[in-house]
C-alpha positions as CSV (number, residue, x, y, z in Angstrom):
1,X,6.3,-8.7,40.9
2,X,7.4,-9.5,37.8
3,X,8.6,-13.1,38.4
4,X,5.1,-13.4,40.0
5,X,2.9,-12.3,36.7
6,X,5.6,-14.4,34.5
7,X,4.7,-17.4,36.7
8,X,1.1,-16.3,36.1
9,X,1.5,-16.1,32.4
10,X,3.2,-19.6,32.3
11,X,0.0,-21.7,34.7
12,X,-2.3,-19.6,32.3
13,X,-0.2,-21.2,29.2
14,X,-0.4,-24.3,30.4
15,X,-3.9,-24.4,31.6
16,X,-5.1,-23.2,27.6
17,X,-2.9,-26.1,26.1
18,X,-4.3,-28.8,28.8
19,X,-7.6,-27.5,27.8
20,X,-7.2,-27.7,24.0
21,X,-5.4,-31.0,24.5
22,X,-9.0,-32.5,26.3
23,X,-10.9,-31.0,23.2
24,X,-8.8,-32.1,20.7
25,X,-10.0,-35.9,19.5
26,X,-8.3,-38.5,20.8
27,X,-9.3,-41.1,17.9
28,X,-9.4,-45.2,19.4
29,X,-9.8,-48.3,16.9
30,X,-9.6,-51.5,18.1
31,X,-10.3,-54.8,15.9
32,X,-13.3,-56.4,17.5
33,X,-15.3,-59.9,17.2
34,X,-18.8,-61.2,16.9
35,X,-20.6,-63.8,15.9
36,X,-23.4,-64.6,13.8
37,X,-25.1,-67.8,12.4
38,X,-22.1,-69.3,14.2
39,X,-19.9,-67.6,12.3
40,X,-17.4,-65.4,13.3
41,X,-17.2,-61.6,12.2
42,X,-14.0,-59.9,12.5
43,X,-15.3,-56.0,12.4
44,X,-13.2,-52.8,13.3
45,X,-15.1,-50.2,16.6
46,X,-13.6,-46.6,16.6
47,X,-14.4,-43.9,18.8
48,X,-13.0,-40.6,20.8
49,X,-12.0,-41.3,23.9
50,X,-12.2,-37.5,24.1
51,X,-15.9,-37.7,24.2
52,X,-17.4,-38.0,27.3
53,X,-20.6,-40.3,27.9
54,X,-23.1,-42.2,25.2
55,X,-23.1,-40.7,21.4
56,X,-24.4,-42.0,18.2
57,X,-23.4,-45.0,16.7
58,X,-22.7,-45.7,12.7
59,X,-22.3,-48.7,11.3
60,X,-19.9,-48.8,7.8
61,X,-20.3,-51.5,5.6
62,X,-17.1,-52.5,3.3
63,X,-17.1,-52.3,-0.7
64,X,-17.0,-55.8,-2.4
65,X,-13.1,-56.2,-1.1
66,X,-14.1,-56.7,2.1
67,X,-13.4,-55.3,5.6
68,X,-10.0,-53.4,4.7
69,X,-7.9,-50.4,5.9
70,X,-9.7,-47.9,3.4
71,X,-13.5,-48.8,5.2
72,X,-11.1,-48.7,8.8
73,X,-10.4,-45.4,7.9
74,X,-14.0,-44.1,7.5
75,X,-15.0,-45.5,10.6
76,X,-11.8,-43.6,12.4
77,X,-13.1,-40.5,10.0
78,X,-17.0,-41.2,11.9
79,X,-15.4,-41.0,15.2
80,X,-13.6,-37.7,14.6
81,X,-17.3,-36.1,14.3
82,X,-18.1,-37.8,17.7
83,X,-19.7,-40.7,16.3
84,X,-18.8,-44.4,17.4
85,X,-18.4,-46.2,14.4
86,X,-18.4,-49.9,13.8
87,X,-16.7,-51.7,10.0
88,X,-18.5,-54.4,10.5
89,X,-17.9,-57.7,8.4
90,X,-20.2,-58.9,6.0
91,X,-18.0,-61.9,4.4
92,X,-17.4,-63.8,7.7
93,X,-13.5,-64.6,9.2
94,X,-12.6,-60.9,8.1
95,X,-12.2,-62.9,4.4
96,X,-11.2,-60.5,2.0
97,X,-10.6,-60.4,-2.0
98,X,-8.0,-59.3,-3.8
99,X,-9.7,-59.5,-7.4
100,X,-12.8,-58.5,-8.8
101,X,-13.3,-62.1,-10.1
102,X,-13.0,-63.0,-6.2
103,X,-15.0,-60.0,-4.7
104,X,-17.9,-60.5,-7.4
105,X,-18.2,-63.7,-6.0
106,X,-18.1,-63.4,-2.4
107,X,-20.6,-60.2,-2.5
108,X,-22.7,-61.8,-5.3
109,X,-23.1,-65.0,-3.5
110,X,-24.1,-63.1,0.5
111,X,-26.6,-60.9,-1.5
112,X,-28.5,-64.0,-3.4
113,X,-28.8,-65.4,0.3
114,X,-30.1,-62.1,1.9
115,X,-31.0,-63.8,5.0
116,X,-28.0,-64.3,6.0
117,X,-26.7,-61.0,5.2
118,X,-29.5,-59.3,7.2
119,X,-28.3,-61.9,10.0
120,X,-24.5,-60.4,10.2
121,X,-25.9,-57.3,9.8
122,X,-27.8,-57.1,12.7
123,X,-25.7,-58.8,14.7
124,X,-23.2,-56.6,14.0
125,X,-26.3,-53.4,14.7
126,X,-26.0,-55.5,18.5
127,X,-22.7,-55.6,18.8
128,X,-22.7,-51.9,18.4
129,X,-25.8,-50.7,20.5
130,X,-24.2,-52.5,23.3
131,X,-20.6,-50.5,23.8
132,X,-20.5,-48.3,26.4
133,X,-20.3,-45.6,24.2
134,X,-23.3,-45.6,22.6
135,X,-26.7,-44.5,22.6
136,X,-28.5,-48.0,21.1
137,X,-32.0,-45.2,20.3
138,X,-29.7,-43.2,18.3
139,X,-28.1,-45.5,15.6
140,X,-27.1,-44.7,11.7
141,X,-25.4,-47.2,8.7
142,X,-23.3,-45.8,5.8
143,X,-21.8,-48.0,3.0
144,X,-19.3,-47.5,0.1
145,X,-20.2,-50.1,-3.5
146,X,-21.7,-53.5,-1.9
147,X,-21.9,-51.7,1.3
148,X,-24.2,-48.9,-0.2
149,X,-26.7,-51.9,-1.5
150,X,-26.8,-53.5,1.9
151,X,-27.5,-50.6,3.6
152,X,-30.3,-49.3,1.0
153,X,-31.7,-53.1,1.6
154,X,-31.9,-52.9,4.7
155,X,-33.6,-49.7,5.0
156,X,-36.2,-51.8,2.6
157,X,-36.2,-54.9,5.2
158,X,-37.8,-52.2,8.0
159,X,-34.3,-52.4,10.2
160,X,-34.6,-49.5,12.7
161,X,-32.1,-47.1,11.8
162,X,-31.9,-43.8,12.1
163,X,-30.8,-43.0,9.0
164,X,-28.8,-44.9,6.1
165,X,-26.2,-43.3,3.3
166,X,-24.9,-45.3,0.1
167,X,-22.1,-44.2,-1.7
168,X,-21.5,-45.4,-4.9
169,X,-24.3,-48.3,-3.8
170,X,-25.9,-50.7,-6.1
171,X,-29.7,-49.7,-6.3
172,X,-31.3,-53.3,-7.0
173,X,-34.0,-54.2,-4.7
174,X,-34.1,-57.0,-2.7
175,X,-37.7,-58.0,-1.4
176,X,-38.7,-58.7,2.1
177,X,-40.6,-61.4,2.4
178,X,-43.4,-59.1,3.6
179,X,-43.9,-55.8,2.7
180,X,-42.3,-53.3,4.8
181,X,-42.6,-49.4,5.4
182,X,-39.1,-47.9,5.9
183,X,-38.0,-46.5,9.0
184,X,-35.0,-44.9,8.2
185,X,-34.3,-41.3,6.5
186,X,-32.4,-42.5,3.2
187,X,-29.5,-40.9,1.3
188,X,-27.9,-42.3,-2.0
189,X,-25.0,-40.2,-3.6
190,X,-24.3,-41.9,-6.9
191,X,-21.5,-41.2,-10.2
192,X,-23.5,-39.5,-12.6
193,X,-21.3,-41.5,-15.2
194,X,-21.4,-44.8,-13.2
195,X,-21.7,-47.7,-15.3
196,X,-23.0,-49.6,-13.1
197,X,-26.1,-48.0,-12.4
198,X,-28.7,-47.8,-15.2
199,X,-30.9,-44.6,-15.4
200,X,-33.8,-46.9,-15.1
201,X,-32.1,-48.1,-11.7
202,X,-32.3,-44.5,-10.5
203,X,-35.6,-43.3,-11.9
204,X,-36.8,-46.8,-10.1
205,X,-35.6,-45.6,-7.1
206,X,-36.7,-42.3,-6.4
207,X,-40.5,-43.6,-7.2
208,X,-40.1,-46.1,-4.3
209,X,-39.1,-43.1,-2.3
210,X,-41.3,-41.0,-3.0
211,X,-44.3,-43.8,-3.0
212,X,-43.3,-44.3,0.7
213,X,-43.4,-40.7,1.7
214,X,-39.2,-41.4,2.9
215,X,-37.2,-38.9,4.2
216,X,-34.9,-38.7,1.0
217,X,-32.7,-37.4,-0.9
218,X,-30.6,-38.2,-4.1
219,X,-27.6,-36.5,-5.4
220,X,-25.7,-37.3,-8.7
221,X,-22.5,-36.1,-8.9
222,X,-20.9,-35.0,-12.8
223,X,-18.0,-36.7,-14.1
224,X,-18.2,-39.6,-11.3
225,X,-17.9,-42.7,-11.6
226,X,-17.6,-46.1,-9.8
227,X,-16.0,-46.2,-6.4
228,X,-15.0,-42.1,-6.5
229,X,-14.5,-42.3,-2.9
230,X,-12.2,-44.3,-2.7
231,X,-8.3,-43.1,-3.5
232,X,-7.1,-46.3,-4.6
233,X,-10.3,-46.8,-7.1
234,X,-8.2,-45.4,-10.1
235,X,-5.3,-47.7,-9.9
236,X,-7.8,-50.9,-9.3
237,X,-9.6,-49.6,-12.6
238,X,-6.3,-49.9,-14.5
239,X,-5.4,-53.3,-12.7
240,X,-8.3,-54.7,-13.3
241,X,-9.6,-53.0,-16.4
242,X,-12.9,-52.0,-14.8
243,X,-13.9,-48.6,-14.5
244,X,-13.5,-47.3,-11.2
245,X,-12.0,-43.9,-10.3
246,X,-11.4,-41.4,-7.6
247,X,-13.2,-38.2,-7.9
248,X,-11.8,-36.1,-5.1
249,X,-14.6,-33.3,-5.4
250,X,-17.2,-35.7,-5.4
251,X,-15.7,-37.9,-2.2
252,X,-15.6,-34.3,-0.6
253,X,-19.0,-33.2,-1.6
254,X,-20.3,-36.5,-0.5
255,X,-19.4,-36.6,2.8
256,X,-19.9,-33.1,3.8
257,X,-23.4,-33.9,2.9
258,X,-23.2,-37.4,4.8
259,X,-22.1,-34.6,8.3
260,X,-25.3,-32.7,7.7
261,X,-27.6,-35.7,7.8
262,X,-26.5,-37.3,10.7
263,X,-26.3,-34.5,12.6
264,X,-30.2,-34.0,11.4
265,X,-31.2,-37.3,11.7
266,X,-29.4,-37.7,15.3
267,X,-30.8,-34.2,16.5
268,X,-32.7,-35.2,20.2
């Protein structure tokens, strides 16, 4: 009898750690390629293979250095909450700087020729509605510096999103060519002590919001500055000599808001 309950105990054992094995993520990131303008994009896809079926997508668009290992990570960070999650490029080639002098240019030069960058972007939006494991009605965009100013701009070109985040994101305007309302729900988290962004920049800002009735909200965090998401922002500041940090309670703070609004914005 007893030999029969141990052998009970141990299919029981192993049945609870098969099941917590299937629940537990099982995070996928492959290197991918696209085109646009007959250019090719060298992005990064990352999903659960865990996750049964079609789930939102996000699309995360690099800082100024280009498609690295720190914007890999967030989209690897997006597919641990279920998401599938695209680094798409936005230089071309997977090109990439390794000095401000060199990502000021790149970033500078894409963003003076917007049509262009709304091209890769949306081929890159494509790319993504069309993997298996997403649902194309149900897509997001996030982005950390340059990334947070494409996305913003894009929310201002009319692109069909869902919802779009900036971190950290320049807050200039590019115009569309013809007036547009915005579609997407809009979140900026911003360094109170950024630099970079002017309080006219902000107060701007919210009065476009709020003139077009968006769904949107804008947090400023104390003590932050440029680039506080990103771990390796302090050491580039004293490379460089440009003032960039990591602010560990504002990365946090950040992205636990970022997991609210997608789950809003992706409710059915």
């Amino acid at each position: 009898m007893k030999k029969v309950l141990f052998g009970l105990s141990a299919i029981a054992i192993v049945l609870v750690v098969a099941s917590l094995a299937a629940a537990a993520p099982r995070i996928e990131g492959k290197p991918v390629e696209y085109t646009a303008g007959g250019v090719t994009m060298k992005g990064y896809l990352a999903w659960d293979a865990n996750v049964q079926g079609k789930r939102p997508g996000v699309l995360v668009v690099h800082e100024w250095w280009g498609q690295n290992e720190y914007i890999r990570k967030r989209a690897r960070m997006l597919a641990e909450l279920g998401y599938t999650a695209l680094a798409l490029d936005m230089y071309g080639e997977g090109k990439m700087a390794g000095h401000p002098d060199e990502a000021g240019k790149f970033s500078s030069e894409l963003m003076k020729n917007f049509p262009v960058a709304r091209e890769r972007f949306l081929a890159a939006l494509e790319f993504l509605k069309k993997q298996p494991t997403v649902d194309a009605g149900r897509i997001a965009a996030i982005g950390y510096c340059f990334g947070g100013g494409v996305v913003l701009n894009m929310a201002r070109q009319g692109v069909d999103l869902k919802g779009v985040a900036s971190f950290h994101g320049s807050l200039a305007v590019i115009k569309p060519e013809k007036p547009t309302p915005i579609k997407a729900a809009v979140r900026v988290y911003n360094g109170a002590d950024d630099k970079f962004i002017p309080t006219e920049a902000v107060d701007a800002l919210k009065k476009e919001m709020a003139d077009q009735k968006v769904n949107f909200k804008f947090v400023n965090y104390p003590g932050a500055i440029h680039a506080f998401t990103n771990p390796e922002a302090t050491e580039n500041g004293k490379k460089f000599n440009i003032p960039l940090a990591y602010n560990e309670a504002a990365d946090k703070a950040s992205w636990d808001d970022m997991k609210g609004f997608l789950a809003e914005i992706f409710k059915k």
